[in-house]
VEXTINU-786399 format. One record per atom (N, C-alpha, C): residue number from 1; residue in one letter; x, y, z. Coordinates in steps of 0.1 Angstrom, whole numbers. Example, Ala and Ser with C-alpha at 12.3 -4.5 7.8 and 13.67 -1.06 7.14 Angstrom:
VEXTINU-786399
+-----+------+-------+-------+-------+
:  nr : rest :    px :    py :    pz :
+-----+------+-------+-------+-------+
:   1 :    a :   132 :   -57 :    78 :
:   1 :    a :   123 :   -45 :    78 :
:   1 :    a :   132 :   -33 :    78 :
:   2 :    s :   128 :   -22 :    71 :
:   2 :    s :   137 :   -11 :    71 :
:   2 :    s :   129 :     0 :    79 :
+-----+------+-------+-------+-------+
***
This chain:
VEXTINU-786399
+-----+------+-------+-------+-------+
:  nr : rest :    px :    py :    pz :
+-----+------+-------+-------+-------+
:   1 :    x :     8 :   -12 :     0 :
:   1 :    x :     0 :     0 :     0 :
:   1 :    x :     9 :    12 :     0 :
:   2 :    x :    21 :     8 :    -2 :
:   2 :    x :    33 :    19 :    -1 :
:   2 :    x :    27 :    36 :   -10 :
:   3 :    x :    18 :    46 :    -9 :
:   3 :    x :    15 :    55 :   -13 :
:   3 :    x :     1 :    51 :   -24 :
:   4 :    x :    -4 :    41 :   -23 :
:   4 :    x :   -13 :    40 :   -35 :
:   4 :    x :   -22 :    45 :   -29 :
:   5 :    x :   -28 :    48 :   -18 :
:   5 :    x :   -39 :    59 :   -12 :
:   5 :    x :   -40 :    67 :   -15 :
:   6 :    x :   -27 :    77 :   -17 :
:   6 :    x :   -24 :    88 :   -20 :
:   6 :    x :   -24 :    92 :   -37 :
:   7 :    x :   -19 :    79 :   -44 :
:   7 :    x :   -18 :    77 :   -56 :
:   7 :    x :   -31 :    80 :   -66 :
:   8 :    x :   -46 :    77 :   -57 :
:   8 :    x :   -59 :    74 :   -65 :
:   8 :    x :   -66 :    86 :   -54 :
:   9 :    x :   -57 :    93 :   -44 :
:   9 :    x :   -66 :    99 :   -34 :
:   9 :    x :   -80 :    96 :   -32 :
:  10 :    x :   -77 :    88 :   -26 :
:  10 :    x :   -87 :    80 :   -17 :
:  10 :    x :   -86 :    72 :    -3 :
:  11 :    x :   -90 :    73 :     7 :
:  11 :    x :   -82 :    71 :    19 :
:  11 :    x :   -84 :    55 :    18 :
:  12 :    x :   -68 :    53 :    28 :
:  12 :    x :   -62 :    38 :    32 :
:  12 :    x :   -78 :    28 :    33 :
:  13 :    x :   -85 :    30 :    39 :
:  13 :    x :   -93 :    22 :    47 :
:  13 :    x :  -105 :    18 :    38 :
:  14 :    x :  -106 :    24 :    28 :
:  14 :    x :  -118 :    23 :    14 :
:  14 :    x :  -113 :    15 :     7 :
:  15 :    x :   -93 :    17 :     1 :
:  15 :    x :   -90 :     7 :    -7 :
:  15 :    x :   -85 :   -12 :    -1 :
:  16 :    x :   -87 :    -8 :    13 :
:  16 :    x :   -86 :   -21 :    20 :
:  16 :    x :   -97 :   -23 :    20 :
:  17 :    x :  -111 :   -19 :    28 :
:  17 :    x :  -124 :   -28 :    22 :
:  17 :    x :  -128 :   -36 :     9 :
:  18 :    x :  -116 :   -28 :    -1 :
:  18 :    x :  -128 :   -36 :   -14 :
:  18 :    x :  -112 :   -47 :   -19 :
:  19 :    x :  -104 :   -50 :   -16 :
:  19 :    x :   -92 :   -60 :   -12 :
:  19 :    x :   -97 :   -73 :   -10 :
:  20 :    x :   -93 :   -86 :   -10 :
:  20 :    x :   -95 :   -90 :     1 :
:  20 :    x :   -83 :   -97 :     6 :
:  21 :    x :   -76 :   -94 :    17 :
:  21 :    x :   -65 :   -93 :    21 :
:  21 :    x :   -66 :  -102 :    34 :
:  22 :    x :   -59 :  -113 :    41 :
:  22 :    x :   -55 :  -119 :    49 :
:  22 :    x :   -56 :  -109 :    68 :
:  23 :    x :   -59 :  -113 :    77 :
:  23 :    x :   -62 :  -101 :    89 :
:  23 :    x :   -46 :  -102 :    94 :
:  24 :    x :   -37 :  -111 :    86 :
:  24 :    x :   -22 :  -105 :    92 :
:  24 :    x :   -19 :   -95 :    87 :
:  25 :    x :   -24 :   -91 :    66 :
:  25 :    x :   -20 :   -83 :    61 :
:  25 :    x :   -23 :   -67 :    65 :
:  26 :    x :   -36 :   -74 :    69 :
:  26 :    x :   -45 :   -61 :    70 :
:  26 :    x :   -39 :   -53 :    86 :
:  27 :    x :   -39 :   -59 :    93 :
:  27 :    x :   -30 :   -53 :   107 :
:  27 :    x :   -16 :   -51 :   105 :
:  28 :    x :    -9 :   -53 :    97 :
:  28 :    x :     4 :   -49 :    88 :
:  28 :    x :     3 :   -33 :    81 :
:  29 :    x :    -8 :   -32 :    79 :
:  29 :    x :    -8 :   -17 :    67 :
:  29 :    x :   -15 :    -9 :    79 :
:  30 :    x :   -29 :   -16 :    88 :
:  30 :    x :   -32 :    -8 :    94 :
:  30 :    x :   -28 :    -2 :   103 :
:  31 :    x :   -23 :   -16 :   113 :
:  31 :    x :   -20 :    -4 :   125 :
:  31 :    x :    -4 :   -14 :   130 :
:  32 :    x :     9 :   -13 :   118 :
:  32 :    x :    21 :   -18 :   120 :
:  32 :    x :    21 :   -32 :   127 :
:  33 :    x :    11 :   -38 :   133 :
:  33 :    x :    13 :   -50 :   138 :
:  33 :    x :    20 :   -63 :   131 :
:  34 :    x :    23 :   -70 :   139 :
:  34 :    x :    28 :   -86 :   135 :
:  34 :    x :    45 :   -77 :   128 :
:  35 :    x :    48 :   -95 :   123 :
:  35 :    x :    59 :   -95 :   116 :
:  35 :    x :    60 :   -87 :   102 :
:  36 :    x :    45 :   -89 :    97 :
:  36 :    x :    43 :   -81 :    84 :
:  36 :    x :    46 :   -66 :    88 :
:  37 :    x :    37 :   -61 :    97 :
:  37 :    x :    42 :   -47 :   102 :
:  37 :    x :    55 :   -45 :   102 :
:  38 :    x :    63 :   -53 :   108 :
:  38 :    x :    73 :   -47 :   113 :
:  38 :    x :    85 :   -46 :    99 :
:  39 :    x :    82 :   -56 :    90 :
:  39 :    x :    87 :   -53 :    79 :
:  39 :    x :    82 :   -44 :    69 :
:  40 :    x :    70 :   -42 :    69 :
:  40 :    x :    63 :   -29 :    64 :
:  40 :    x :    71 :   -15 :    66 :
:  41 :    x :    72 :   -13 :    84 :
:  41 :    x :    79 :    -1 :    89 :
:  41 :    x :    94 :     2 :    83 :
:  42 :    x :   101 :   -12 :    81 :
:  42 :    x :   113 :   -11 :    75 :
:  42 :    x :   116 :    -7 :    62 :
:  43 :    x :   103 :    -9 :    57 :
:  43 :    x :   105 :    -5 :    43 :
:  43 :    x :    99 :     8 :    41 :
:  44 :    x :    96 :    10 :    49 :
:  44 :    x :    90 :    27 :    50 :
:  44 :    x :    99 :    30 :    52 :
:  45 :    x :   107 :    31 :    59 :
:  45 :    x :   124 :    36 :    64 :
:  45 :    x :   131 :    36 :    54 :
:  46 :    x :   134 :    26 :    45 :
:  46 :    x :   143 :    27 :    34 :
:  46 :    x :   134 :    40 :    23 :
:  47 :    x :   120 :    43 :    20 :
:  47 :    x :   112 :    49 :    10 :
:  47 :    x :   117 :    62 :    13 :
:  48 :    x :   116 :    63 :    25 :
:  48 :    x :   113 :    77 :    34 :
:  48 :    x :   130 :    83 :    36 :
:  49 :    x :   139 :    73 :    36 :
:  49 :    x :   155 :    73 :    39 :
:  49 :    x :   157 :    86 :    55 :
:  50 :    x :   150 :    75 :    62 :
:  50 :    x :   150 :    75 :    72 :
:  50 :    x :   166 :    68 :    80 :
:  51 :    x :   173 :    71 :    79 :
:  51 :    x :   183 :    65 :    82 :
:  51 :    x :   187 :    65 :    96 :
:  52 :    x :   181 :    73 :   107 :
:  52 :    x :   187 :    69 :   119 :
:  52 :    x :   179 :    58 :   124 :
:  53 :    x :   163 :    54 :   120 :
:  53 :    x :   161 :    45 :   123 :
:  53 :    x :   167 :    28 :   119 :
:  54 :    x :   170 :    32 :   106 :
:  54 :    x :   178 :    20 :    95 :
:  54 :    x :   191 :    14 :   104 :
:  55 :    x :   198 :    25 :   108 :
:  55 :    x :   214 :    27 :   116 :
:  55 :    x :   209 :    15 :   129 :
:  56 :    x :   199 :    21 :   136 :
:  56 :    x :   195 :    14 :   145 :
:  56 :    x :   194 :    -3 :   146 :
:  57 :    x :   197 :   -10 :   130 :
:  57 :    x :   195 :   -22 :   126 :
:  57 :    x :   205 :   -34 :   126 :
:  58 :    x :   205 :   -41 :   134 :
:  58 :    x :   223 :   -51 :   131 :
:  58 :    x :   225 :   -50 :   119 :
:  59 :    x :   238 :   -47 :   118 :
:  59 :    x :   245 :   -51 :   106 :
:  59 :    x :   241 :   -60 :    93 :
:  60 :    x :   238 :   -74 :   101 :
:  60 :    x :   232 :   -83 :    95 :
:  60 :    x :   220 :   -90 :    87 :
:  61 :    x :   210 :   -80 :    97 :
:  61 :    x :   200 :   -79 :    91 :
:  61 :    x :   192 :   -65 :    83 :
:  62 :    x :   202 :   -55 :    87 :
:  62 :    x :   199 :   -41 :    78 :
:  62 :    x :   207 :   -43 :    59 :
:  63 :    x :   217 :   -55 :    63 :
:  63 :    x :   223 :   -62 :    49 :
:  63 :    x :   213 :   -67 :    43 :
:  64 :    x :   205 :   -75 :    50 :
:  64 :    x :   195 :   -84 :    39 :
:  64 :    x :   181 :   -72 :    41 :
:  65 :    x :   181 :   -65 :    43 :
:  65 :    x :   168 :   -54 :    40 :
:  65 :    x :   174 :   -46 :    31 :
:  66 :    x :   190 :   -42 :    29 :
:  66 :    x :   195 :   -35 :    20 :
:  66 :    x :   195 :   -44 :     0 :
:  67 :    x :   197 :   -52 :     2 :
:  67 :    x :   194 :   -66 :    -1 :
:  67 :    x :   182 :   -65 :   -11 :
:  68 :    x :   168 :   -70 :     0 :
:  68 :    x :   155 :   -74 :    -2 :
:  68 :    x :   150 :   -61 :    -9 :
:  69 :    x :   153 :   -48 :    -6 :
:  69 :    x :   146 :   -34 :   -11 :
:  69 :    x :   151 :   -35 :   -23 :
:  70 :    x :   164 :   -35 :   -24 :
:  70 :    x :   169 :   -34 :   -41 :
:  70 :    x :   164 :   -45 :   -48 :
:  71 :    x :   163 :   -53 :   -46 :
:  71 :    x :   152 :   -65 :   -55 :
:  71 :    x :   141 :   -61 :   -57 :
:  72 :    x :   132 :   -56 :   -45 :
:  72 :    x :   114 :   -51 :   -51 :
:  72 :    x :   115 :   -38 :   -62 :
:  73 :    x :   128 :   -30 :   -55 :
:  73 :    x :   131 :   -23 :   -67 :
:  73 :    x :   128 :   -27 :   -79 :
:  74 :    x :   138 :   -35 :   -78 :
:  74 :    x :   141 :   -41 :   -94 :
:  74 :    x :   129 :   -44 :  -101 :
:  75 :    x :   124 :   -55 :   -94 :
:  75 :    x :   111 :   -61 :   -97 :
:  75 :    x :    97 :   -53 :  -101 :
:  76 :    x :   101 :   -40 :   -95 :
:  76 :    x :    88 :   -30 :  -101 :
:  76 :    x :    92 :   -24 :  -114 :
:  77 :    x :   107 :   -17 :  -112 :
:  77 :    x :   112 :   -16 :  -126 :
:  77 :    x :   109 :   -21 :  -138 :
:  78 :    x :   112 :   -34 :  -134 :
:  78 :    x :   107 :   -46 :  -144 :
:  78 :    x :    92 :   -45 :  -147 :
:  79 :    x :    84 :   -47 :  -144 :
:  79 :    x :    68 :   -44 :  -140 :
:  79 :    x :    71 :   -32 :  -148 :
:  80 :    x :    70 :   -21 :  -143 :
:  80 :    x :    68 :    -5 :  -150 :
:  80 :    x :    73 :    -8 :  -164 :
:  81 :    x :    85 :   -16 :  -166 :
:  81 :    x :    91 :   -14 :  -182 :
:  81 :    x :    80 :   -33 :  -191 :
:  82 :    x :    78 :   -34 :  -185 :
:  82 :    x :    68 :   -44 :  -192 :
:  82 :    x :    51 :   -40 :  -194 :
:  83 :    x :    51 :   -31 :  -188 :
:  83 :    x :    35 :   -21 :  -189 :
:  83 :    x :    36 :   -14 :  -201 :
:  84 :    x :    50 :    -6 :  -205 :
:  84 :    x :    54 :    -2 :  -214 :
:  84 :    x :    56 :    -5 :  -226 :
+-----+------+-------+-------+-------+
***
């Protein structure tokens, strides 16, 4: 849901009613919960380059989020240039 609210301006909670989305996903976008949340927030962090919270991350695992972001990257890239 990374800005698509904003994208169709229409608020968060309209384009999740008409979804039908899993209640881990859905407490993920809505209100940061579970594991989904918490990886959610992190990827807000990288969007937002929020970096003192990023800094905040072991080594090890801010690698494989450094990692995992540049691949969805990619993968939308790809997406956007195959629309095209």
């Amino acid at each position: 849901m990374s800005g698509v609210d904003a994208l169709f301006a229409v608020e968060r909670s309209l384009i999740l009613d008409r979804i039908a989305l899993s209640q881990d996903i859905m407490d993920a976008i809505e209100k940061s919960e579970g594991m989904l949340g918490h990886y959610l927030q992190l990827t807000m962090c990288c969007e937002n380059k929020d970096w003192s919270s990023i800094n905040k991350i072991p080594p090890v695992e801010r690698a494989k989020l450094n990692h995992s972001f540049i691949e969805a990257m990619m993968w939308a890239n790809d997406i956007v240039r195959d629309l095209n």
